[in-house]
C-alpha positions in Angstrom: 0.0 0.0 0.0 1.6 3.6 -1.1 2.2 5.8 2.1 1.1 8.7 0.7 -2.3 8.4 -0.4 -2.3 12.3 -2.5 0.9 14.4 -3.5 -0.2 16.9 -1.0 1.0 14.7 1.9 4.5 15.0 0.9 6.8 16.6 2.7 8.4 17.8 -0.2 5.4 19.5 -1.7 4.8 21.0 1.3 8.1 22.6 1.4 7.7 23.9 -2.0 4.4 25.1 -1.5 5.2 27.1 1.3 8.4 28.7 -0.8 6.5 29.1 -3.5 4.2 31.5 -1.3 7.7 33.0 0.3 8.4 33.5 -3.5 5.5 35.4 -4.5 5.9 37.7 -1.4 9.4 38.5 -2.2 8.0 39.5 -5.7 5.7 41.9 -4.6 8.5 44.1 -3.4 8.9 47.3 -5.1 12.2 46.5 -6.2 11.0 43.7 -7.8 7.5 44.4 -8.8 8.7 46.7 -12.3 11.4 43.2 -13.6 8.5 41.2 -15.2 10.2 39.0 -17.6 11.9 38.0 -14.4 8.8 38.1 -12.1 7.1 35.8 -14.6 10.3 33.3 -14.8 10.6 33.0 -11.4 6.8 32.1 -10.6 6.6 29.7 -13.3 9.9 28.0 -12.4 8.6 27.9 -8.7 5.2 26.5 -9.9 7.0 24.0 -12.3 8.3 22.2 -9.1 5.0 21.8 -7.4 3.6 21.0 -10.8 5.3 18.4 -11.9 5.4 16.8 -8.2 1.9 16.6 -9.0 1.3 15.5 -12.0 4.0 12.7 -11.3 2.2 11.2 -9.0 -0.8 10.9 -10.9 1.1 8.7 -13.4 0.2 5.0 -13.6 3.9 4.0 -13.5 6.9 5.1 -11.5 9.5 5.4 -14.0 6.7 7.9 -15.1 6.7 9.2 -12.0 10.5 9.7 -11.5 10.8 11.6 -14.9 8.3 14.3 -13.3 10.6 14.8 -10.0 14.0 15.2 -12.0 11.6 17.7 -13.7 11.1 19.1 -10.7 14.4 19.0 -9.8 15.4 21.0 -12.7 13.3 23.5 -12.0 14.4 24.5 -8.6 18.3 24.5 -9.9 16.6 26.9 -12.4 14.9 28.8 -9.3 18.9 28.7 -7.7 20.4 30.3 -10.7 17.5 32.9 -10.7 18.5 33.6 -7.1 21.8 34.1 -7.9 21.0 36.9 -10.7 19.2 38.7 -8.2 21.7 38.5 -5.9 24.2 39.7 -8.4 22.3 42.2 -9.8 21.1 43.6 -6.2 17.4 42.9 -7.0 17.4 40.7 -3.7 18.7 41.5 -0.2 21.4 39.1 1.5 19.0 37.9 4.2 16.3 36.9 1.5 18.6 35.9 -0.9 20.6 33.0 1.4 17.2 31.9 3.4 15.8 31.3 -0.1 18.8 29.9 -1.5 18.7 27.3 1.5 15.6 26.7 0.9 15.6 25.6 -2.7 18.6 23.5 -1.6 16.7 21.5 0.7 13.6 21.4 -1.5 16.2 20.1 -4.7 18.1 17.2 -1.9 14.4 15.8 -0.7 13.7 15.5 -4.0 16.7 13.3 -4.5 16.2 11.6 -1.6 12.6 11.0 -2.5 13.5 9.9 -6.6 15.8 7.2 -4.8 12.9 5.9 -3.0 11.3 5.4 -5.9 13.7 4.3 -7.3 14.9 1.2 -5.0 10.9 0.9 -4.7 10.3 0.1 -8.1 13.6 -1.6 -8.7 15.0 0.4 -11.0 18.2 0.8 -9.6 
């Protein structure tokens, strides 16, 4: 029997749900608010990792499944490098930039962690 009976009781989409919303508050800033092409990135890298959590787990099959997370993944390493720019530009403070930058580091290692439980799951290691 699976031990999480919806996506939504994953730790990991918790965590990005809840940076996601850190994400969009940081947005709002005035600095911030006139940058759209970057405002619009951002979101829709941030959504992309909740996303595709999602819709992975509503595949039939876990190799299906895994594919969605390493999508995920790649989104948060693009959410990193967006960080960064903003940090090297000065469009983010240090304090928000290195509590969101931990963040998406922790978000990107459960979601390795949680691909190799599939992974060793399904026997496809």
């Amino acid at each position: 029997m699976e031990r999480f009976k919806t996506f939504e009781d994953l730790e990991v989409y918790k965590k990005s749900i809840s940076f996601t919303v850190q994400i969009y508050e940081l947005l709002k800033t005035s600095k911030l608010s006139k940058e759209f092409a970057l405002n619009d990135q951002l979101k829709r890298a941030t959504l992309s990792i909740t996303n595709n959590i999602a819709e992975g787990f509503e595949r039939d099959f876990d190799k299906e499944y895994i594919r969605f997370l390493y999508f995920s993944k790649a989104s948060a390493g693009e959410v990193r490098n967006i960080l960064n720019v903003m940090m090297e530009v000065k469009l983010i403070d240090e304090k928000s930039y290195f509590e969101l930058k931990s963040l998406i580091i922790e978000i990107s290692k459960q979601l390795s962690n949680y691909i190799n439980f599939i992974r060793k799951r399904a026997s496809l290691i």
